[in-house]
MARBA-3410 file (N, C-alpha, C, O; in Angstrom, 1 decimal):
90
-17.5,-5.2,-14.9,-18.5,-5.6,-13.9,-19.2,-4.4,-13.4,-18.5,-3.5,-13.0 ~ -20.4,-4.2,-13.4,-21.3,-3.2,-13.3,-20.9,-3.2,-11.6,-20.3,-4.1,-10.9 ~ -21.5,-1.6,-11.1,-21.2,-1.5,-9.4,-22.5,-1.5,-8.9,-23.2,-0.6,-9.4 ~ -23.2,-2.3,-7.8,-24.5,-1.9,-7.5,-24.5,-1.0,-6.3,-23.9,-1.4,-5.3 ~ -25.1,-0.2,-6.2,-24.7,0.5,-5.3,-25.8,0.0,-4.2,-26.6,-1.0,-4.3
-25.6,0.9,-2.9,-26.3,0.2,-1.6,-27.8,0.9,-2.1,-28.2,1.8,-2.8 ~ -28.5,-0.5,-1.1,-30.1,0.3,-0.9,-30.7,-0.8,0.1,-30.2,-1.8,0.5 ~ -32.0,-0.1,0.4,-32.8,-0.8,1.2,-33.5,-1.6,0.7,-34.1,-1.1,-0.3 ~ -33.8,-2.8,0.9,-34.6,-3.5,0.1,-36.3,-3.2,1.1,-36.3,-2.7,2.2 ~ -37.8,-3.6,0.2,-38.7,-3.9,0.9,-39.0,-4.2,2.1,-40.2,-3.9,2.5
-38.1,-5.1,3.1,-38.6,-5.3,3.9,-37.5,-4.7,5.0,-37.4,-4.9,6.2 ~ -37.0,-4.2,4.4,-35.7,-2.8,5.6,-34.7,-3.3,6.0,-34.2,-3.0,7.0 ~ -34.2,-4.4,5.2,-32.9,-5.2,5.0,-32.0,-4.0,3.9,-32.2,-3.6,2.8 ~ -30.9,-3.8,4.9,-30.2,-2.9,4.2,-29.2,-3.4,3.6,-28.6,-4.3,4.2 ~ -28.6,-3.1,2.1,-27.7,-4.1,1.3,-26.4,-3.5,1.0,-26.6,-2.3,0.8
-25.0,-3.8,0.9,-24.2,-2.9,0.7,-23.4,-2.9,-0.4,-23.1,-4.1,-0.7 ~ -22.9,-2.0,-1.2,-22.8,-1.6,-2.4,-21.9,-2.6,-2.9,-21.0,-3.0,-2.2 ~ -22.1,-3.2,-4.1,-21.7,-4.6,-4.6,-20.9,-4.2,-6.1,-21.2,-3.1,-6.7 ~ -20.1,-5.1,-6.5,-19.9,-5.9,-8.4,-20.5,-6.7,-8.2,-20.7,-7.4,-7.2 ~ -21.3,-6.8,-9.8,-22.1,-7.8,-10.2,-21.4,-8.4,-11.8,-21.0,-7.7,-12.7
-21.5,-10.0,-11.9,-21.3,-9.9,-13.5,-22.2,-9.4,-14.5,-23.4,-9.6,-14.1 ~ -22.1,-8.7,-15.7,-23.2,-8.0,-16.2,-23.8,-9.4,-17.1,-23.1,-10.4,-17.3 ~ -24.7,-9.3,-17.3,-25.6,-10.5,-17.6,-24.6,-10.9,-19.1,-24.0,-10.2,-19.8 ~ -24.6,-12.1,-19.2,-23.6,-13.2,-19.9,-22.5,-12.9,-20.3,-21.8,-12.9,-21.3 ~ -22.2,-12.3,-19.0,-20.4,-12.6,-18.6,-19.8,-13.6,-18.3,-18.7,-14.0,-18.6
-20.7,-14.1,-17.5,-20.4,-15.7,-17.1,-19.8,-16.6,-18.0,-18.7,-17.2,-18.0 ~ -20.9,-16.4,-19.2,-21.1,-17.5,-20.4,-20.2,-17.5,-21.2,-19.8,-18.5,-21.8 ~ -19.6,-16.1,-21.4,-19.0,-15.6,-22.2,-17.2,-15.3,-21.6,-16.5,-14.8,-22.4 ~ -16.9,-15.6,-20.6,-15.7,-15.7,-19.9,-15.7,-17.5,-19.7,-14.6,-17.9,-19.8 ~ -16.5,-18.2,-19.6,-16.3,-20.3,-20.0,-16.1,-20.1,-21.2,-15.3,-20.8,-21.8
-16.7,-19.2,-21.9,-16.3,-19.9,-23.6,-14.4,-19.4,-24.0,-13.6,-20.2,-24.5 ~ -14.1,-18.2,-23.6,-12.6,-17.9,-23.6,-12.5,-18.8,-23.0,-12.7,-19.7,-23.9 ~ -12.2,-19.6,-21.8,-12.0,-20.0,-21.2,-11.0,-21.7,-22.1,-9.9,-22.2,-22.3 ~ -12.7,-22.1,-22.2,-12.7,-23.5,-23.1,-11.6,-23.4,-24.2,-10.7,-24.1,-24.4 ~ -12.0,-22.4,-25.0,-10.4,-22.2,-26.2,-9.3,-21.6,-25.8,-8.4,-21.3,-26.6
-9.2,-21.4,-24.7,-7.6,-20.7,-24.3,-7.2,-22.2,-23.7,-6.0,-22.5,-24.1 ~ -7.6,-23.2,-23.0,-7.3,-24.9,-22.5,-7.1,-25.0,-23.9,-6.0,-25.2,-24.4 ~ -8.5,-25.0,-24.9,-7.9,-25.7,-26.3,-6.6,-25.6,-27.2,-6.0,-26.4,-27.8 ~ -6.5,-24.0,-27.0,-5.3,-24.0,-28.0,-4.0,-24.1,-27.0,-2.9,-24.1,-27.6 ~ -4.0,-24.2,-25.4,-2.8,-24.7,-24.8,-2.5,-25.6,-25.7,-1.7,-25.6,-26.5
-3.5,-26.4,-25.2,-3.3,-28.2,-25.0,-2.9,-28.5,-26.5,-2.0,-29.3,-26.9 ~ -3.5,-27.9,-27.1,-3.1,-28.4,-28.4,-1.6,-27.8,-28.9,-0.9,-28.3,-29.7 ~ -1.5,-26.9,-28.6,0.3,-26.3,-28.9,1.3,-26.8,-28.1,2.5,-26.7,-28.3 ~ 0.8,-27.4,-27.3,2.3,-28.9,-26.7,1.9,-30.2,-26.9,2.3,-31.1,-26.2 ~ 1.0,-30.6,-28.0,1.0,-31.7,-28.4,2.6,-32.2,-28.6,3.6,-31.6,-28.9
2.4,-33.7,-28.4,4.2,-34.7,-28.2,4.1,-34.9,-29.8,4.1,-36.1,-30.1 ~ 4.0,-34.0,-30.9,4.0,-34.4,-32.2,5.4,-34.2,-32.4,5.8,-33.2,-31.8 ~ 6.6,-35.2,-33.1,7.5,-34.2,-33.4,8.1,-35.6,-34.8,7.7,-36.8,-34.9 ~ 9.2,-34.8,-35.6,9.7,-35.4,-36.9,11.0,-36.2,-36.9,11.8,-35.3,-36.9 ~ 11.4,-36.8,-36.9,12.7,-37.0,-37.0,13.4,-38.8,-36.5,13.0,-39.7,-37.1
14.2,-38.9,-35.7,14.5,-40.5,-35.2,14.0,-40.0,-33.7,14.1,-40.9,-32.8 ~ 13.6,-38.8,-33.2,12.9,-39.0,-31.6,14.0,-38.6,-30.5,13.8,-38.2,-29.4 ~ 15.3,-38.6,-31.1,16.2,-37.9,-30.3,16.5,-36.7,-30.3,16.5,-36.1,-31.4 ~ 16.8,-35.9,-29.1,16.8,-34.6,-28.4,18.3,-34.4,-29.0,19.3,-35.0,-28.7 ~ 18.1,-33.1,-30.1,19.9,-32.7,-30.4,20.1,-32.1,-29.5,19.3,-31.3,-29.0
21.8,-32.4,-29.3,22.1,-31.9,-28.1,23.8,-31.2,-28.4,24.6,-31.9,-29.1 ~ 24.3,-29.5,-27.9,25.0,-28.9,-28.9,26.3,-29.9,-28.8,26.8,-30.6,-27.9 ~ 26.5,-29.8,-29.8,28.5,-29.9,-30.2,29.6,-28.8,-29.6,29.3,-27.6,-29.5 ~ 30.7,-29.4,-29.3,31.9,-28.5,-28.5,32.4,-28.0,-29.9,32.3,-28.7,-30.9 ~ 32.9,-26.9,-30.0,33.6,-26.7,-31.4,34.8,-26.1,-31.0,35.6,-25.6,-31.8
35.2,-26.1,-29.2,36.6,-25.8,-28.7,37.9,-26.8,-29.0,37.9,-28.0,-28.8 ~ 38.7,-26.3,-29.5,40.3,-27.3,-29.3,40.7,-26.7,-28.2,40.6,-25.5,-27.9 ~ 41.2,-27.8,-27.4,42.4,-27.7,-26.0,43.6,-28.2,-26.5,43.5,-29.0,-27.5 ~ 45.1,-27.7,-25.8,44.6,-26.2,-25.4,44.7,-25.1,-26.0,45.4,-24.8,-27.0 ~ 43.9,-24.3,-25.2,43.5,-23.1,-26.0,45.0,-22.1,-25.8,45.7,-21.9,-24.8
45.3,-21.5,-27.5,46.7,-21.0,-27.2,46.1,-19.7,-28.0,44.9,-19.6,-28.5 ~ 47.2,-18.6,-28.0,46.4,-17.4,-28.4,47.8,-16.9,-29.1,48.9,-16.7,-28.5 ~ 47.6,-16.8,-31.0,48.8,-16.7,-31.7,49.4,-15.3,-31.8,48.6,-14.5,-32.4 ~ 50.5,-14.8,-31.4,51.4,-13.7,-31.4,51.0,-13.3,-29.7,50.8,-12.1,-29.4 ~ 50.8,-14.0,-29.1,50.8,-13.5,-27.6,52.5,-13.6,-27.0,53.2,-14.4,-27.6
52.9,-12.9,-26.0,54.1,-12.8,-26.0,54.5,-14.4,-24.6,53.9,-14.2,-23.5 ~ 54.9,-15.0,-24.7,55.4,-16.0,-24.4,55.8,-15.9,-22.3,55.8,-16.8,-21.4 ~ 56.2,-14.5,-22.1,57.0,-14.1,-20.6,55.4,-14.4,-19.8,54.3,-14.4,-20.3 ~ 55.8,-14.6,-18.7,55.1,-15.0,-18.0,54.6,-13.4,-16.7,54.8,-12.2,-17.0 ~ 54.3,-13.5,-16.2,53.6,-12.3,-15.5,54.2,-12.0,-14.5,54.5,-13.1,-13.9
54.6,-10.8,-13.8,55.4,-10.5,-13.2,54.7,-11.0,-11.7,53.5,-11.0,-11.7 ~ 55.4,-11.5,-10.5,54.5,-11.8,-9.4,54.0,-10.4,-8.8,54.7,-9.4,-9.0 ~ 52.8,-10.5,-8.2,52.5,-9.3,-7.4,53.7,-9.4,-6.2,54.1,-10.5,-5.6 ~ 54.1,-8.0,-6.0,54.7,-7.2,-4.9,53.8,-6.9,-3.5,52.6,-6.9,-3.6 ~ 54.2,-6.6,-2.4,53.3,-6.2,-1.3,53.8,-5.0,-1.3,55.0,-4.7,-1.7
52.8,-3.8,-0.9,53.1,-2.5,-1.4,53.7,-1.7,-0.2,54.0,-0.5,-0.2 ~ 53.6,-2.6,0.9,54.2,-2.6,2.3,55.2,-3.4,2.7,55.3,-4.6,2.3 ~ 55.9,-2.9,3.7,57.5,-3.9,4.4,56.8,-4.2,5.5,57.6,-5.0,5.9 ~ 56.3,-4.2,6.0,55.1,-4.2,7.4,54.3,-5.2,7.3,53.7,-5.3,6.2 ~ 54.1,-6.0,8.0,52.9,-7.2,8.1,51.9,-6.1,8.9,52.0,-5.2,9.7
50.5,-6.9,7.9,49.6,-5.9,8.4,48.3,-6.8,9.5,47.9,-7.9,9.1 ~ 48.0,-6.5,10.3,47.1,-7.2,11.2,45.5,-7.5,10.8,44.6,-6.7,11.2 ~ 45.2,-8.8,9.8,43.6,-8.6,9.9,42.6,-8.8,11.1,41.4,-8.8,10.9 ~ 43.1,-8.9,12.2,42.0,-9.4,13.2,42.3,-8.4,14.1,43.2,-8.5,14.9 ~ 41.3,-7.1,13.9,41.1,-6.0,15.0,40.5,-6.1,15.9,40.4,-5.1,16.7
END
């Protein structure tokens, strides 16, 4: 967009420095315009192949889940690393 700068016009109306569109910008930003709607609209067309149903995935997990040569003992409980009860409300 071209810059117009300030001036006085003829009758001492003073103007201040402006953007203008440069001549058939207009025209020529509706025409993008019109094919950028067209090729939306037309790229989500409801066209589609098949019986119309939405695939939806498959589980391919077995329960339960066991993990082979894992060692069987169970986990030791956590310990407190203190003999002392400790106070949370200071």
């Amino acid at each position: 967009m071209p810059w117009v700068r300030s001036y006085v016009r003829s009758d001492g109306t003073r103007v201040r420095g402006h953007s203008r569109w440069a001549p058939g910008a207009k025209r020529e930003t509706m025409i993008f315009a019109v094919v950028a709607l067209a090729v939306v609209g037309m790229g989500n067309s409801n066209i589609s192949t098949g019986n119309g149903k939405t695939p939806r995935p498959q589980s391919t997990v077995q329960y339960p889940i066991r993990f082979e040569g894992a060692s069987t003992e169970r986990a030791p409980r956590p310990r407190p690393t203190v003999s002392y009860p400790i106070r949370w409300q200071r």
